[in-house]
N, C-alpha and C positions, 0 to 999 in steps of 0.2 A: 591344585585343583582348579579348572578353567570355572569360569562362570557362564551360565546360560544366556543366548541374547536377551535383550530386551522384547515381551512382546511385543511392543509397535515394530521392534527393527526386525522382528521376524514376520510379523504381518505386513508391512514393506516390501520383505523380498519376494515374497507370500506374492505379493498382487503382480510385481514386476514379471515372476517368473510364467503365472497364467495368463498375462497383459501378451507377453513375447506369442508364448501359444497362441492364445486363441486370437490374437490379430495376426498370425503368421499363416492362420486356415479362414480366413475372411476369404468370400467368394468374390461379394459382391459392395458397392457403396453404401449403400445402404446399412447393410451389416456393420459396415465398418463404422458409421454414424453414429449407428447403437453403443457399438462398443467404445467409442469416445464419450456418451455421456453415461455409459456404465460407469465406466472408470474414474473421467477428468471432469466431468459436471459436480454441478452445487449439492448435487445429490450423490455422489457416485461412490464409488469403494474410497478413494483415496479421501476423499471429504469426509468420509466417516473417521479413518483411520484417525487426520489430522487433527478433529476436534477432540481426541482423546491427549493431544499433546498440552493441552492446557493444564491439564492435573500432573506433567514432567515436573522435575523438581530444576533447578535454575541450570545447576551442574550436568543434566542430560538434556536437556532441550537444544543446547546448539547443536551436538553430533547428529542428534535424530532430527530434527530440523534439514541439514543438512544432507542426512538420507534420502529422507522427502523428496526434497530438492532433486534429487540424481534421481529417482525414480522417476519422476513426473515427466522432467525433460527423456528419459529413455523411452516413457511411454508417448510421450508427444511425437520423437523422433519414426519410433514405429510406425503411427500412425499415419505421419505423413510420409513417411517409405511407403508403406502400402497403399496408400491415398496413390502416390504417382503411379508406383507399377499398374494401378486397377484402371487407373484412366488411362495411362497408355493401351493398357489392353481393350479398351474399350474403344480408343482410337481406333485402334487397327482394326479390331471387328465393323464398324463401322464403313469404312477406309475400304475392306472387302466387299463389305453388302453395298454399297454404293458409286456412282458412276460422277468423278468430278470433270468439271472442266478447270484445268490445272491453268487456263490462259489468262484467266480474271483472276483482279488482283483482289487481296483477303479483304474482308472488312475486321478493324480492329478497333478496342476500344480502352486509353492507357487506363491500367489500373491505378488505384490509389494506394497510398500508404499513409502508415498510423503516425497520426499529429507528435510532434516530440515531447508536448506533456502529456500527452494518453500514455506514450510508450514509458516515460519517467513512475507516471503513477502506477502503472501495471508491474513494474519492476518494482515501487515500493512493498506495493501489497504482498507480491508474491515473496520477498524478504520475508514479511512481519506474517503471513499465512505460515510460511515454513516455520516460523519461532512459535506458532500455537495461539496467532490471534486471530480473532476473528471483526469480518469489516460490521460497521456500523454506517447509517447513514441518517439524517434529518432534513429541516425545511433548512432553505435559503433564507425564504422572509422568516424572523424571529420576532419574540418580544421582548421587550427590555430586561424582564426577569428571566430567560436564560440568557441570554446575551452577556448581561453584566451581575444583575443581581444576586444569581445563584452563584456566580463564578466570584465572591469577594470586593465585587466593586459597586458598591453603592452609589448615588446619585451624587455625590460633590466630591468621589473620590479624582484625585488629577490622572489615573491611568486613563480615564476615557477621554482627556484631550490626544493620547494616541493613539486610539480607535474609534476617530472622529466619523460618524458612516451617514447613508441615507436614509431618513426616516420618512415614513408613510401619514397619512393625514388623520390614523385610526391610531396613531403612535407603535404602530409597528415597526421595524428596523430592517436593511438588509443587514444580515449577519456579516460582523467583521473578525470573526475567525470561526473555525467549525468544533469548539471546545462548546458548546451547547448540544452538540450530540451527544458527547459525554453524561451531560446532567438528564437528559431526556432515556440516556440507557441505563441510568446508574438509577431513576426513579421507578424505573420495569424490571430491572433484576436485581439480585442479590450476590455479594462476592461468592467465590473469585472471579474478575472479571477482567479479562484481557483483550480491550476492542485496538481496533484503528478506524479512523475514520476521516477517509477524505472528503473533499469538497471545493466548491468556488466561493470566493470569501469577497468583501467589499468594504473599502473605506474612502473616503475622501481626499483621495490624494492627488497631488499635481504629478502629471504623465512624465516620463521621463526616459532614459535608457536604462535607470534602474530599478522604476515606483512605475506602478501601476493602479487604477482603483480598482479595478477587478483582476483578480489573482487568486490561483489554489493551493490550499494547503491540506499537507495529509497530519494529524494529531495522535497519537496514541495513548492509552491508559492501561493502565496495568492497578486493580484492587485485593489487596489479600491480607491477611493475618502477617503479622512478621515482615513485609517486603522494605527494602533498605536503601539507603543512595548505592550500596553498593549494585543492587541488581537491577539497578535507573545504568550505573556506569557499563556494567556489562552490554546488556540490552541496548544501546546506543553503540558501543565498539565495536560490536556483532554485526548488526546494523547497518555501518559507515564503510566495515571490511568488503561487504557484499556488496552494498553499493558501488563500492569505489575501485573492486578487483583487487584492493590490496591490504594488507596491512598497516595504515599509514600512521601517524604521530598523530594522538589525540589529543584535544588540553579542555578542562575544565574550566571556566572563571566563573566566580560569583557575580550573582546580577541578582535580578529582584522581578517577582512578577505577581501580582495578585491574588493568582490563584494555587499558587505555589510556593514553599519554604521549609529546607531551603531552595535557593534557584540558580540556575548557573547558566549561561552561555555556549558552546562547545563549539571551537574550531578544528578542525581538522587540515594538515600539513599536506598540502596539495600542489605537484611541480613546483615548488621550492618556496611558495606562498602560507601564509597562515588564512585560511580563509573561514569567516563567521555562517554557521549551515542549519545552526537550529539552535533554541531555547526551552528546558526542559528543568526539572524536579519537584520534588515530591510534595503530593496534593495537600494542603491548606488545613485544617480541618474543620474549620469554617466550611469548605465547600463541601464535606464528607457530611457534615449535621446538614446543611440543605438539604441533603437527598434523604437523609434517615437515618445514615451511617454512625458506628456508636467509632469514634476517633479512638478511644481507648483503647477498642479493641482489632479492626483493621487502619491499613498505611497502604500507601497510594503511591505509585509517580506516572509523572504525565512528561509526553514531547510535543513538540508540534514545530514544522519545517514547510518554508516554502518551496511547491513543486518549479519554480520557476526559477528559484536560484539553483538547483541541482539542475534541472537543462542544461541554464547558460554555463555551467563550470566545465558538465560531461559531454557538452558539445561545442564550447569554445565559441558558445553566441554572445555577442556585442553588445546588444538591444533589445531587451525586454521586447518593446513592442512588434519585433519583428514574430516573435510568437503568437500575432494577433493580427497581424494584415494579412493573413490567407496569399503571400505573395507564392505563386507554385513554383518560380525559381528557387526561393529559401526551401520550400517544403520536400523537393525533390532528391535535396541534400540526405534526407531523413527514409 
């Protein structure tokens, strides 16, 4: 006896197969406008669908994650199929109703393109969007008690000689990582809760070709009854595959981090390197009672990854700071 799809994977094909239609009878731009934030906006069919993927259970969430995925791009692809055909044709109608002088030369103006950490973080998101999470965002300026407090690290603990940062004259702080979003989302909702949450981050650090004081990182949290290191390992493999285009060798090490235990390291076997790409697991429960959370009863894990070390690896850049001189010879690469 066969088994029924999934409704997500049949409300999926569902959107894909009337996305094909009715962008394939778009007349006009405008229409077609419409029909992009029907579909692919914050609001749109596919955004509804996706937040249903949250309540997937561990074992279906990659495959339909990855449907997603192939939808999204078909319907993107669509749209800018029809996007060129509508403006050619608009060319040309134009082209007829009007009289050039073909002798002057064009006026033209180079376009731009997207910075190689925009383009990193957007391809983060849209990974962890298709796995069923949703983004999260907070301030830059913080205060001491989300920054360290809530997060397990008290005033004489030694983790914060390595998040030595800037503080303001009211004892404000710039945030030196964007794990304060976390506490700030976990005191407004209730589990399950599966965020990610990127950002620009700040510590006092000496410039370098590998240290930066301002740098971004994206963070993830994952809250529910039952969640395990195991579904911390999975979720990160998933992850690092999509990322990276491949299947690659992952390795766990034990490390240690304040606001998580246990905690582990995770490298990933990259053109024939072992290379260090994030530090992750599961939430503390010290930092689950900060927010409200009964430890007994839900379990946590958290990642968090500099957007700027994934650049330099998937684009083979040198120099941090070449990410940050605006030079348009580097940028023209991208």
């Amino acid at each position: 006896m066969s088994l029924s799809p999934h409704p997500i994977e049949t409300a999926l094909k569902t959107l894909a197969a009337k996305a094909e239609n009715s962008i394939e009878q778009t007349t006009t731009l405008e229409d077609l406008e419409q029909l992009r934030v029907n579909y692919l906006g914050k609001k749109g069919e596919l955004s509804q669908i996706l937040r249903e993927m949250g309540k997937l259970s561990p074992e279906e969430r990659p495959r339909l994650g990855a449907i997603a995925n192939e939808v999204k791009e078909l319907v993107q692809s669509l749209l800018e199929s029809r996007r060129e055909s509508l403006n050619n044709a608009q060319i040309k109608a134009k082209l007829a109703a009007e009289t050039l002088d073909v002798t002057l030369p064009a006026l033209s103006r180079p376009l731009g393109r997207i910075h190689p950490l925009n383009s990193t973080v957007d391809r983060m998101i849209d990974i962890f969007v298709g796995l069923g999470y949703s983004i999260a965002t907070g301030p830059q300026v913080e205060t001491d008690y989300y920054n360290f407090e809530a997060l397990n690290i008290p005033a004489d603990h030694p983790a914060r000689d390595m998040q030595d940062t800037f503080f303001l004259s009211d004892g404000r702080l710039l945030r030196t990582h964007t794990s304060p979003v976390q506490i700030r989302y976990m005191e407004s909702h209730e589990p399950p809760i599966r965020i990610v949450a990127p950002g620009r981050v700040y510590r006092r650090d000496t410039v370098d070709a590998t240290h930066s004081a301002v740098f971004h990182q994206v963070e993830l949290l994952a809250v529910d009854r039952g969640l395990t290191f195991t579904d911390l390992k999975g979720t990160i493999k998933e992850f690092l595959k999509q990322m990276f285009g491949a299947d690659l060798p992952v390795k766990f090490r034990a490390s240690y981090f304040p606001f998580t235990e246990p905690s582990a390291e995770v490298d990933v076997q990259w053109k024939g390197k072992w290379l260090e790409v994030m530090g992750c697991g599961m939430v503390d429960p010290n930092v689950l009672k900060a927010v409200g959370y009964d430890p007994q009863i839900y379990t946590g894990f958290a990642a968090g990854f500099g957007v700027e070390r994934f650049a330099m690896v998937l684009h083979e850049i040198d120099d941090i700071r070449r990410c940050y001189n605006s030079d348009i010879r580097f940028l023209r690469q991208f």
